[in-house]
C-alpha positions as CSV (number, residue, x, y, z in Angstrom):
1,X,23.1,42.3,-49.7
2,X,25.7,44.3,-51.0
3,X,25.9,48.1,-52.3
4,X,25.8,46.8,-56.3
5,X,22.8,44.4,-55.2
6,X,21.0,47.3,-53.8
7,X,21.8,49.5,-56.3
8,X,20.4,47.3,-59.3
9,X,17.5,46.4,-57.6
10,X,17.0,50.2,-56.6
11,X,17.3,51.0,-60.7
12,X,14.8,48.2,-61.2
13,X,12.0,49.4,-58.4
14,X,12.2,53.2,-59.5
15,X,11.9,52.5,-63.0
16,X,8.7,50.0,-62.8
17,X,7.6,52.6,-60.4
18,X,8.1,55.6,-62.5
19,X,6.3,53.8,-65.4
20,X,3.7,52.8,-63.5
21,X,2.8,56.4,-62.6
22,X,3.1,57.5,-66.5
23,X,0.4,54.4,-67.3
24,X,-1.6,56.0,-64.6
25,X,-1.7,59.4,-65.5
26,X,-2.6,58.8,-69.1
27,X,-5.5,56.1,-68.9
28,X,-7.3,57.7,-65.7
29,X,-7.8,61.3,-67.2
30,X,-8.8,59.4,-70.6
31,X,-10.9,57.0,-69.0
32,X,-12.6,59.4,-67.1
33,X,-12.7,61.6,-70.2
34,X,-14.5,59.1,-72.0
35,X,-17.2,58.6,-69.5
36,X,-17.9,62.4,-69.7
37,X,-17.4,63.0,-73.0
38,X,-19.2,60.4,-74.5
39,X,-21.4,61.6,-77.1
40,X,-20.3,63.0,-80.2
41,X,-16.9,63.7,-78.8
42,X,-14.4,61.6,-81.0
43,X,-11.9,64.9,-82.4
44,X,-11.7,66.0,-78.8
45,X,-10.6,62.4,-77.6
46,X,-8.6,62.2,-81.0
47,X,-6.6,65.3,-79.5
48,X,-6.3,64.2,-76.1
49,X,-4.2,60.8,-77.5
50,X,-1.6,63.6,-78.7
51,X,-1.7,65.4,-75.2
52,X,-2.1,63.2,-72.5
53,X,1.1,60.9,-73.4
54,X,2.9,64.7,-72.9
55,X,1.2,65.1,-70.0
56,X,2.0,61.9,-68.2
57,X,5.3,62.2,-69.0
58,X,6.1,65.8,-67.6
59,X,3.6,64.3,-64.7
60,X,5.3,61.2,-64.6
61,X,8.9,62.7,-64.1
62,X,7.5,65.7,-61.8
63,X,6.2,63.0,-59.3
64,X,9.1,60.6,-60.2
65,X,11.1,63.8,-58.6
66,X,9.6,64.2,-55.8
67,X,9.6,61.0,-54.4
68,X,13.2,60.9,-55.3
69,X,13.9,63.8,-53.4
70,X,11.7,62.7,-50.4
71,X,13.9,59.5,-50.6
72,X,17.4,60.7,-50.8
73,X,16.1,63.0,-47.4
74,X,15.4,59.9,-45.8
75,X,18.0,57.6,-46.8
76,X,21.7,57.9,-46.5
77,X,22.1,57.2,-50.4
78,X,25.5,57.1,-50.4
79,X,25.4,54.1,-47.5
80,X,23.5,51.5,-49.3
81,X,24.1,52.5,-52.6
82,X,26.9,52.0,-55.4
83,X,27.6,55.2,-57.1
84,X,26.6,54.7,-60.7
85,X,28.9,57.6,-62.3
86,X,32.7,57.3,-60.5
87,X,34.0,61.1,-59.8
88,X,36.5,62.1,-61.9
89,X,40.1,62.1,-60.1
């Protein structure tokens, strides 16, 4: 495969990943939330709709970072990859 091939299917995989780990980090604190907080509960469970989707995003992007970073250490980016934004000449 080519650098564009690599670099489109690299977009693809890290995006599907990154909103994978969002999903997660909202419905396991809620879920477990639930289960815990079952009785009588509703407002706090109410509130927790406005400030888990914050959380899992900050989360989400944190970790999204990380394993990013932990990738581009590995990897030779700049090898397989297409450069999405062309320097400026």
């Amino acid at each position: 495969m080519n650098k564009i091939v690599n670099t489109i299917l690299f977009i693809f995989v890290a995006t599907i990943v990154n909103i994978i780990i969002m999903i997660a980090l909202f419905l396991i604190p809620y879920i477990l939330l639930a289960l815990i907080l079952r009785e009588n509960m509703e407002h706090i469970l109410i509130v927790l709709w406005v400030v888990l989707p914050l959380f899992a995003m900050g989360g989400g992007l944190f970790i999204y970072s990380k394993i990013m970073n932990y990738i581009s250490a590995k990897i030779d980016m700049q090898k397989y990859f297409h450069p999405i934004i062309k320097p400026k000449k």
